[in-house]
TIVO-2410 file (N, C-alpha, C; in nm, 3 decimals):
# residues 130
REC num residu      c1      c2      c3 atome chaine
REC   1      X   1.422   0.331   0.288     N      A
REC   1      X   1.296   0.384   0.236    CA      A
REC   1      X   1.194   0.272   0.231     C      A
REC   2      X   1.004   0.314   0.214     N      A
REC   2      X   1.006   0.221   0.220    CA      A
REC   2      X   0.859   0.217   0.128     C      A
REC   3      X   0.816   0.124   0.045     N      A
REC   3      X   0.761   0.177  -0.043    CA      A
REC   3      X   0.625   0.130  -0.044     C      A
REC   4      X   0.471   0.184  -0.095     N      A
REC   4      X   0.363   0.108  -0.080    CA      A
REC   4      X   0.292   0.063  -0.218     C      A
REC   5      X   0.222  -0.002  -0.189     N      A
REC   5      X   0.082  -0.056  -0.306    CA      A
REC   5      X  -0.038  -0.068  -0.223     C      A
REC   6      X  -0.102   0.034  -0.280     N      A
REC   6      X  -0.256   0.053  -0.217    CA      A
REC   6      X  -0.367  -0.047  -0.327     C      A
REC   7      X  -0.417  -0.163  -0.279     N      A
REC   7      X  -0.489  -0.297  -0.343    CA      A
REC   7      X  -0.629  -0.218  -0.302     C      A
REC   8      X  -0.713  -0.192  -0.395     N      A
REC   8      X  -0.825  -0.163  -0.376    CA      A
REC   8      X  -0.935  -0.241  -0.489     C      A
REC   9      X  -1.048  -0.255  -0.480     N      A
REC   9      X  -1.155  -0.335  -0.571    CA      A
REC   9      X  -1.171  -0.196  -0.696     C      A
REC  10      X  -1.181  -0.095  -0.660     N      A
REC  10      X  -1.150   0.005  -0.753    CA      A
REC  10      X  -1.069   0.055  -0.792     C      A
REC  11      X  -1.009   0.080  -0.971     N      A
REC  11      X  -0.955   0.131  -0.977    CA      A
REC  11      X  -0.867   0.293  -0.971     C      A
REC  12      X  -0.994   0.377  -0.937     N      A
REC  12      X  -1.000   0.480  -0.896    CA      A
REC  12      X  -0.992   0.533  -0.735     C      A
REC  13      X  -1.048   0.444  -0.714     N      A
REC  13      X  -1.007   0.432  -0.549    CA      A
REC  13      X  -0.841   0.439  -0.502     C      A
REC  14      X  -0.800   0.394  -0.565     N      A
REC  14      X  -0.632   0.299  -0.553    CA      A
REC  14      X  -0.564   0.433  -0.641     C      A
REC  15      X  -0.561   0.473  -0.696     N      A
REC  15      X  -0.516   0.607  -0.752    CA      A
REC  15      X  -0.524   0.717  -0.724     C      A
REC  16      X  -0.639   0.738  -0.638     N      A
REC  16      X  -0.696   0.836  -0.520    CA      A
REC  16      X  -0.602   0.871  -0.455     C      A
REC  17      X  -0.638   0.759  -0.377     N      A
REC  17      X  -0.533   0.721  -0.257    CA      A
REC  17      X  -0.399   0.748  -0.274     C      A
REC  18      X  -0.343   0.721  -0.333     N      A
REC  18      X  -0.194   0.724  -0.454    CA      A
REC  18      X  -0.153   0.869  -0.442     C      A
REC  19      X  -0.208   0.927  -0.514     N      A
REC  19      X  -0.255   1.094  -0.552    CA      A
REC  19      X  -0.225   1.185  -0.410     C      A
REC  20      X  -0.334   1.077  -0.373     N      A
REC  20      X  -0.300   1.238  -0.198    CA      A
REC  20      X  -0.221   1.180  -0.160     C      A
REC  21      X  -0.161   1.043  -0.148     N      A
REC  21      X  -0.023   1.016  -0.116    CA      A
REC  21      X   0.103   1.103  -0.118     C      A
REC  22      X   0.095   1.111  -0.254     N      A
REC  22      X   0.156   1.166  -0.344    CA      A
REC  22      X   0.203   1.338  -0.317     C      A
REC  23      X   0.057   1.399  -0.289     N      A
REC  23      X   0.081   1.533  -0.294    CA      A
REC  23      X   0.154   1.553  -0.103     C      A
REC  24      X   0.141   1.424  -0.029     N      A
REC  24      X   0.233   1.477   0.112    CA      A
REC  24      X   0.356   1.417   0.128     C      A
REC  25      X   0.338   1.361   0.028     N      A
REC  25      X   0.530   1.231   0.009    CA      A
REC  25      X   0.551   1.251  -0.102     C      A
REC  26      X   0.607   1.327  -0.218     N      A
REC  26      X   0.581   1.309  -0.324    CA      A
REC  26      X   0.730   1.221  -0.382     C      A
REC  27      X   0.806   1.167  -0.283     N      A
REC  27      X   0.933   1.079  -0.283    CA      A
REC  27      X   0.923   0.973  -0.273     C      A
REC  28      X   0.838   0.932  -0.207     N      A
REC  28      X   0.750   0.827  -0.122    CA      A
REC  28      X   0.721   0.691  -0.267     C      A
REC  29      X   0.788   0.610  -0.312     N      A
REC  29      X   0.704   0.505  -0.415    CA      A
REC  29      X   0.597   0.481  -0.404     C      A
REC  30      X   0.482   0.496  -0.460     N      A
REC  30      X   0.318   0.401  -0.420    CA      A
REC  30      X   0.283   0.405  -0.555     C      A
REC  31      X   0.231   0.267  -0.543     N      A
REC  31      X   0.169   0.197  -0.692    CA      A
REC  31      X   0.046   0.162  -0.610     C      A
REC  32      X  -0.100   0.211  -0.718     N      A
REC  32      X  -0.205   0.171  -0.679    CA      A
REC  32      X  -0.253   0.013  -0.798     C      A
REC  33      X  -0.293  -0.037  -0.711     N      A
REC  33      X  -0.333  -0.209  -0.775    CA      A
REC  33      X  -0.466  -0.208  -0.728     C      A
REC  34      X  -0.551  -0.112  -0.825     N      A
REC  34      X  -0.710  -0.119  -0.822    CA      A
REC  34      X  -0.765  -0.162  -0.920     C      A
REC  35      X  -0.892  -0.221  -0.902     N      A
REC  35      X  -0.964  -0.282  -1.018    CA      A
REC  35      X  -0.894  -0.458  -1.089     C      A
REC  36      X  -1.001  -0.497  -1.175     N      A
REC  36      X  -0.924  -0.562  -1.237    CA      A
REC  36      X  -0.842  -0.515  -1.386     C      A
REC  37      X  -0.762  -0.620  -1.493     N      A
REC  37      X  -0.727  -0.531  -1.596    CA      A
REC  37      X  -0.816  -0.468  -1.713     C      A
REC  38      X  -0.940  -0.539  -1.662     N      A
REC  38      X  -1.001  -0.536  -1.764    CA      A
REC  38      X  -1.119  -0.349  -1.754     C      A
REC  39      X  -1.043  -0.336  -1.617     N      A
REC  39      X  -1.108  -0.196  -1.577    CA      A
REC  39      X  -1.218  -0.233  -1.465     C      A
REC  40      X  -1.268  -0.318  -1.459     N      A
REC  40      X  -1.376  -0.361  -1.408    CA      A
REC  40      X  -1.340  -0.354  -1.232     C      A
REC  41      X  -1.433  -0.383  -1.148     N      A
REC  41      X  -1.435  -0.394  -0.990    CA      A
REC  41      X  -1.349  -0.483  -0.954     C      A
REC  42      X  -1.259  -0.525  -0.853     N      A
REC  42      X  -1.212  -0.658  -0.853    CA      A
REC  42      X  -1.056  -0.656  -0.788     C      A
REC  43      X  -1.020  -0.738  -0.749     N      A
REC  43      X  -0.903  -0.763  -0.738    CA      A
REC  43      X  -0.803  -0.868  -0.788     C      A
REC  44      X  -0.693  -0.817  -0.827     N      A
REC  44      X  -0.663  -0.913  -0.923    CA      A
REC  44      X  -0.451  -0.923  -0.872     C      A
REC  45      X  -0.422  -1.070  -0.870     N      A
REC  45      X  -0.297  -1.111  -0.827    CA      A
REC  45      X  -0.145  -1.047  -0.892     C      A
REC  46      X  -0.209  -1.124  -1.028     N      A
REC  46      X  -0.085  -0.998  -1.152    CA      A
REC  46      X  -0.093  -0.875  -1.105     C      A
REC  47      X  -0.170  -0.772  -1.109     N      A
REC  47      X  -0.140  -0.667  -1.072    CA      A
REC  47      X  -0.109  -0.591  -0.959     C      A
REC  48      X  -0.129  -0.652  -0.862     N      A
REC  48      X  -0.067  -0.637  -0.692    CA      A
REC  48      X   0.070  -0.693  -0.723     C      A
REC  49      X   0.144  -0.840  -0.770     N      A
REC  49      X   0.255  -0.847  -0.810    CA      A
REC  49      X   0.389  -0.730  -0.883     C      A
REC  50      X   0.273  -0.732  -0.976     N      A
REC  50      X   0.377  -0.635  -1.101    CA      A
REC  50      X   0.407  -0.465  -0.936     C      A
REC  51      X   0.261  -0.471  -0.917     N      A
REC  51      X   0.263  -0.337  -0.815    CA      A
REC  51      X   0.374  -0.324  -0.710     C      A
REC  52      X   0.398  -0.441  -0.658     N      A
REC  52      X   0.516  -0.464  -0.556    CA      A
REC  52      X   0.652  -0.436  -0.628     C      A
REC  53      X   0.649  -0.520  -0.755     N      A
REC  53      X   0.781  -0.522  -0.808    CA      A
REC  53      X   0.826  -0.373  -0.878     C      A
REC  54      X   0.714  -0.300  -0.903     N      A
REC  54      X   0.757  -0.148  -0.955    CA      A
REC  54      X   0.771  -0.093  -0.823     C      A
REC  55      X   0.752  -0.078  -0.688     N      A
REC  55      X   0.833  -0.022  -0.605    CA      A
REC  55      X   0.897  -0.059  -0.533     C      A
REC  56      X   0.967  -0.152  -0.570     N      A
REC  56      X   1.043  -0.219  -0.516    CA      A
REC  56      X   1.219  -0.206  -0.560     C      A
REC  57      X   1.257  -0.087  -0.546     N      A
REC  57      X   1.355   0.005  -0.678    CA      A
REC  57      X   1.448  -0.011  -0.586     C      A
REC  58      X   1.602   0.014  -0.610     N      A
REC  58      X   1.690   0.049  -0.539    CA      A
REC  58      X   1.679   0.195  -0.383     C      A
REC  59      X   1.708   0.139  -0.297     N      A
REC  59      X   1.676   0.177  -0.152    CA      A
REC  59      X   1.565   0.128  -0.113     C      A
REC  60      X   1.459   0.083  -0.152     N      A
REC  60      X   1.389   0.033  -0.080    CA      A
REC  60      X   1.395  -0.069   0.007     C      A
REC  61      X   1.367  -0.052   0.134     N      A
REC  61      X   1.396  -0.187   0.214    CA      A
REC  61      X   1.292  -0.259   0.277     C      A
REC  62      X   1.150  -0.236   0.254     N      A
REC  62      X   1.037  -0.290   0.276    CA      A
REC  62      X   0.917  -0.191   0.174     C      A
REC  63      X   0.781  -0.320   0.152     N      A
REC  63      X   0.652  -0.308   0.099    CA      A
REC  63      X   0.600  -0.314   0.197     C      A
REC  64      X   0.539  -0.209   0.183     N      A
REC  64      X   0.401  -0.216   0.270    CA      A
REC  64      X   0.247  -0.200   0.165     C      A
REC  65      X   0.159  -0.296   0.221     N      A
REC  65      X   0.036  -0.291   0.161    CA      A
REC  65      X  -0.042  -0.258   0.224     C      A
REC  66      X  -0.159  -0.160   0.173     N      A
REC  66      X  -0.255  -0.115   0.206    CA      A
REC  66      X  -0.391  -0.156   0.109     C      A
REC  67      X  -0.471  -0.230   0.193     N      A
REC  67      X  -0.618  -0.302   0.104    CA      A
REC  67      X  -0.708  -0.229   0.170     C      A
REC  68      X  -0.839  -0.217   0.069     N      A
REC  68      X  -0.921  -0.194   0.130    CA      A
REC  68      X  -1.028  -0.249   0.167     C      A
REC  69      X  -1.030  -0.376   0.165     N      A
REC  69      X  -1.135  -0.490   0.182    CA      A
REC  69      X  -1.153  -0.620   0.188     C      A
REC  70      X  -1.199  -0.733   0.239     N      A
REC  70      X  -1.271  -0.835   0.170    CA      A
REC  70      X  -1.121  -0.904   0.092     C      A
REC  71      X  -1.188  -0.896  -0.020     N      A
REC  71      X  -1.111  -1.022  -0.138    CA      A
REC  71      X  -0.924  -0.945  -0.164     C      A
REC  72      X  -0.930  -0.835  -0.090     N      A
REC  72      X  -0.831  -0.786  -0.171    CA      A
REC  72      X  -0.741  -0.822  -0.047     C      A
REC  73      X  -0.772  -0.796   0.042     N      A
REC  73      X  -0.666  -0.878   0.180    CA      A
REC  73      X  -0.631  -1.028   0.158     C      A
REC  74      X  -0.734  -1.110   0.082     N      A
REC  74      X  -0.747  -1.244   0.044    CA      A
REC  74      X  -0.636  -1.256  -0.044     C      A
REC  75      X  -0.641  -1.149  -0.179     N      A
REC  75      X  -0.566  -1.182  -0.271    CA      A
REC  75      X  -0.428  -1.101  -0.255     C      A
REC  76      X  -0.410  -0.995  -0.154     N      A
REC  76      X  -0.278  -1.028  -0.172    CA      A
REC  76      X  -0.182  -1.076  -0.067     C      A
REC  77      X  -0.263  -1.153   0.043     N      A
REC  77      X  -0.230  -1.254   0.124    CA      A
REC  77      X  -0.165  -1.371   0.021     C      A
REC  78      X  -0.211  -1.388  -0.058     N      A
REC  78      X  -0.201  -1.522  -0.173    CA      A
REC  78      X  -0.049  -1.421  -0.254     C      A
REC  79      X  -0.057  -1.341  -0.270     N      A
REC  79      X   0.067  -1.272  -0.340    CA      A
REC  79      X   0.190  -1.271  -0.279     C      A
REC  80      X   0.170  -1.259  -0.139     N      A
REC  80      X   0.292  -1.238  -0.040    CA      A
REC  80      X   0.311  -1.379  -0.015     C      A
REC  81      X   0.205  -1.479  -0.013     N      A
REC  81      X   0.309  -1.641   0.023    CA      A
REC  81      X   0.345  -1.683  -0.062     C      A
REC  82      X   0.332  -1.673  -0.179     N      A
REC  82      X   0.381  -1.639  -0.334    CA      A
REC  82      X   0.524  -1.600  -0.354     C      A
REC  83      X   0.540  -1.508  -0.283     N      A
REC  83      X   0.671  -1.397  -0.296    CA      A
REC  83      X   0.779  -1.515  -0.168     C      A
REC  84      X   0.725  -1.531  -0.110     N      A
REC  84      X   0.819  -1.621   0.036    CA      A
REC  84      X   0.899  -1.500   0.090     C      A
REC  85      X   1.003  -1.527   0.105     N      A
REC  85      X   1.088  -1.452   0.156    CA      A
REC  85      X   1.239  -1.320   0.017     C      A
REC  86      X   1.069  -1.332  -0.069     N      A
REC  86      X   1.200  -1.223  -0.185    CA      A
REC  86      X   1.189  -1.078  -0.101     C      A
REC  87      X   1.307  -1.049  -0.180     N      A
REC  87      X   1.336  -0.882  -0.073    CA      A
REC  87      X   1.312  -0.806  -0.175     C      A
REC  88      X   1.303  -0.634  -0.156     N      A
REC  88      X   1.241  -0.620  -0.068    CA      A
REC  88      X   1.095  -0.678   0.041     C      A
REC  89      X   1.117  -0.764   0.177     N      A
REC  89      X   1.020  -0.770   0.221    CA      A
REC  89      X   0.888  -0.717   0.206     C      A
REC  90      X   0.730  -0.768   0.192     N      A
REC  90      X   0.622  -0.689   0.175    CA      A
REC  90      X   0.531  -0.764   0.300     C      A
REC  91      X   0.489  -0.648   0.382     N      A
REC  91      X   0.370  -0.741   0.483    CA      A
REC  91      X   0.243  -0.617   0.460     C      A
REC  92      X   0.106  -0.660   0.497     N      A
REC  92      X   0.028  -0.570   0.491    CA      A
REC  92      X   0.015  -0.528   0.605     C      A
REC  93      X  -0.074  -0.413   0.615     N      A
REC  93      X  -0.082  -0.284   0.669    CA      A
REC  93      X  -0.260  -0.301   0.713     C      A
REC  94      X  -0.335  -0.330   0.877     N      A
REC  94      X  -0.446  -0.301   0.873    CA      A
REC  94      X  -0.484  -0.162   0.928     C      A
REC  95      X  -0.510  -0.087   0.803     N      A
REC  95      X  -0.553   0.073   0.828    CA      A
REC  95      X  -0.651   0.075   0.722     C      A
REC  96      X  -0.700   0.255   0.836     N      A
REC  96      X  -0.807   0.297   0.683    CA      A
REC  96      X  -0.730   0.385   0.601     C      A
REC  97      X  -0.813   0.283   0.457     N      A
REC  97      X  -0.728   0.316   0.328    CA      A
REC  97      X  -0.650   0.467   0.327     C      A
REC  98      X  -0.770   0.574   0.343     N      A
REC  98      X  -0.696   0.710   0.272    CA      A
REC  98      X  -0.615   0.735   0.375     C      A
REC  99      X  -0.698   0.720   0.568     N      A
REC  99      X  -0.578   0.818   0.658    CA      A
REC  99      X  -0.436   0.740   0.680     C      A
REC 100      X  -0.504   0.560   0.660     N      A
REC 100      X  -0.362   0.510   0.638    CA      A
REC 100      X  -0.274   0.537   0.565     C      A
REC 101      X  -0.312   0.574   0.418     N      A
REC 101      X  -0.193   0.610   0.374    CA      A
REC 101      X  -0.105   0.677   0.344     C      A
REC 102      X  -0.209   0.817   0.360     N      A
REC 102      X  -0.127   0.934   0.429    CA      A
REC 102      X  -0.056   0.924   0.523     C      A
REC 103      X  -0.086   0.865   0.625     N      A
REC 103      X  -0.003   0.851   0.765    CA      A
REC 103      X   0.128   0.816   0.782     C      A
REC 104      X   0.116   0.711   0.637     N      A
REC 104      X   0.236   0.594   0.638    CA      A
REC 104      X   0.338   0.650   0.498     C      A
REC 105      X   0.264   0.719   0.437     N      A
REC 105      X   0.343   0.762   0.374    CA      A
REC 105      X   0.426   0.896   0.347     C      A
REC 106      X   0.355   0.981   0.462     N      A
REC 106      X   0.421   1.071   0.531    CA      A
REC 106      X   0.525   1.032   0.637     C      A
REC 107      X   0.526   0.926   0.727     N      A
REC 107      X   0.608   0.911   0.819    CA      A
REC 107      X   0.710   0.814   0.746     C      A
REC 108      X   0.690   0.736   0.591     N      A
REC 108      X   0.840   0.700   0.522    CA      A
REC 108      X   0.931   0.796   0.478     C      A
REC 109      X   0.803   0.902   0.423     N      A
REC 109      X   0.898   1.033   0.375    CA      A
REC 109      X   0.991   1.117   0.503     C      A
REC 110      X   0.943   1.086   0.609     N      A
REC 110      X   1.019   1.150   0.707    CA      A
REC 110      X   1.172   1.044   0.773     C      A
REC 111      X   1.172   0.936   0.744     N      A
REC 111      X   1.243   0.837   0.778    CA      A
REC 111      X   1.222   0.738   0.862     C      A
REC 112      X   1.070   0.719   0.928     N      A
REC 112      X   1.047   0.665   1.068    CA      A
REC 112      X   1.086   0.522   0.996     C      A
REC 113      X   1.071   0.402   1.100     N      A
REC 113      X   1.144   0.290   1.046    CA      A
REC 113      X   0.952   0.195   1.049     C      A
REC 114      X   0.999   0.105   0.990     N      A
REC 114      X   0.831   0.007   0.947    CA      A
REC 114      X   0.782   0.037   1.082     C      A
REC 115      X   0.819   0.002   1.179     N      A
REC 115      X   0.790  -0.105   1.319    CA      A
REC 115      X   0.686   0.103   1.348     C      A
REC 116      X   0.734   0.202   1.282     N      A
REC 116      X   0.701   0.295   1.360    CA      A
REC 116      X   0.584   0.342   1.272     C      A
REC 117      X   0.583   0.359   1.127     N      A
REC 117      X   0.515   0.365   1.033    CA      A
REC 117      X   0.371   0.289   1.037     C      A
REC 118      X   0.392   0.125   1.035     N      A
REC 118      X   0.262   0.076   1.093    CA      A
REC 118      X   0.182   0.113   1.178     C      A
REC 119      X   0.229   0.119   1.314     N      A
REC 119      X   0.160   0.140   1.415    CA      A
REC 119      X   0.109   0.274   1.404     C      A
REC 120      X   0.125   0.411   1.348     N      A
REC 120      X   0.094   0.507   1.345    CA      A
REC 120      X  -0.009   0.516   1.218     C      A
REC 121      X  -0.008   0.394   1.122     N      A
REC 121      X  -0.073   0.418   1.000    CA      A
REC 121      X  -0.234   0.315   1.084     C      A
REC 122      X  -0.204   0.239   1.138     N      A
REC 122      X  -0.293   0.210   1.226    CA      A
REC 122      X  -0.396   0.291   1.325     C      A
REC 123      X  -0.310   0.390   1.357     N      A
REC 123      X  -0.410   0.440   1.432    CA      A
REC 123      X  -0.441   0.604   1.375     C      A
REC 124      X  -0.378   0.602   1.247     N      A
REC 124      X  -0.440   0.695   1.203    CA      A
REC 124      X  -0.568   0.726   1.135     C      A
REC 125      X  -0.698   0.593   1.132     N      A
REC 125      X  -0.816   0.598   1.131    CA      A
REC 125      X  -0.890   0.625   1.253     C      A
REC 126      X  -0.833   0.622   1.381     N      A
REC 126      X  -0.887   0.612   1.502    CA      A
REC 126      X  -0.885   0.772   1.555     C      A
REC 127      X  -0.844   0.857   1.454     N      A
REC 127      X  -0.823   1.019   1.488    CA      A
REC 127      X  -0.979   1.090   1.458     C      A
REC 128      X  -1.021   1.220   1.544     N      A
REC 128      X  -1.147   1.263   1.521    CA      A
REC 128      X  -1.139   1.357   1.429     C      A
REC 129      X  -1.212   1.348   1.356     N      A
REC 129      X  -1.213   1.389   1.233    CA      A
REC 129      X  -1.314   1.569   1.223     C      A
REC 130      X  -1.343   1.596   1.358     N      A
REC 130      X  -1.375   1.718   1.455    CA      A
REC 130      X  -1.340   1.756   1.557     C      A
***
């Protein structure tokens, strides 16, 4: 299985995301790590951490991250060389936020393996949307 944290500057954004996750995987682990703690805009290290380590549960065999910007690719670039090589493995994910993570978190719920999940969560912003 394989589990996500959607890093967004908002915290509502990142729970969004989560949510419709949610309603097409609803098996699927995703912890949203939006905002800072203080509620405010932002991205923040503790909470992308703690975010990894709550889905990071028995069966899981990879993190995948999904950011949506700027500082938050920054900061949890800084989280993952942080982590080194602890398991479950976590690498990020460059997609757009919502179709990525529908994409990716529909095709964990189905069983596809990372290598197949990425690439499809990738190009699931590149779909016409008419």
């Amino acid at each position: 299985m394989v589990g996500f944290v959607l890093v967004s500057h908002s915290r509502k954004l990142a729970e969004g995301a989560a949510e419709l996750g949610h309603l097409m995987a609803p098996e699927v682990p995703v912890e949203a790590a939006g905002g800072l703690p203080d509620g405010s805009p932002g991205t923040d290290y503790e909470t992308i951490l703690n975010a990894i380590e709550k889905v990071s549960l028995p069966g899981v065999d990879a993190v995948l991250i999904i950011m949506d910007m700027g500082s938050s690719c920054m900061t949890a670039e800084m989280v993952l060389e942080e982590r080194g090589d602890a398991f479950p493995p976590a690498m990020m994910i460059d997609c757009a936020f919502a179709e990525g993570t529908v994409t990716a978190m529909v095709g964990a719920s189905a069983g596809d393996d990372v290598e197949t999940i990425i690439k499809e969560a990738m190009e699931a912003g590149k779909a016409s949307k008419f």
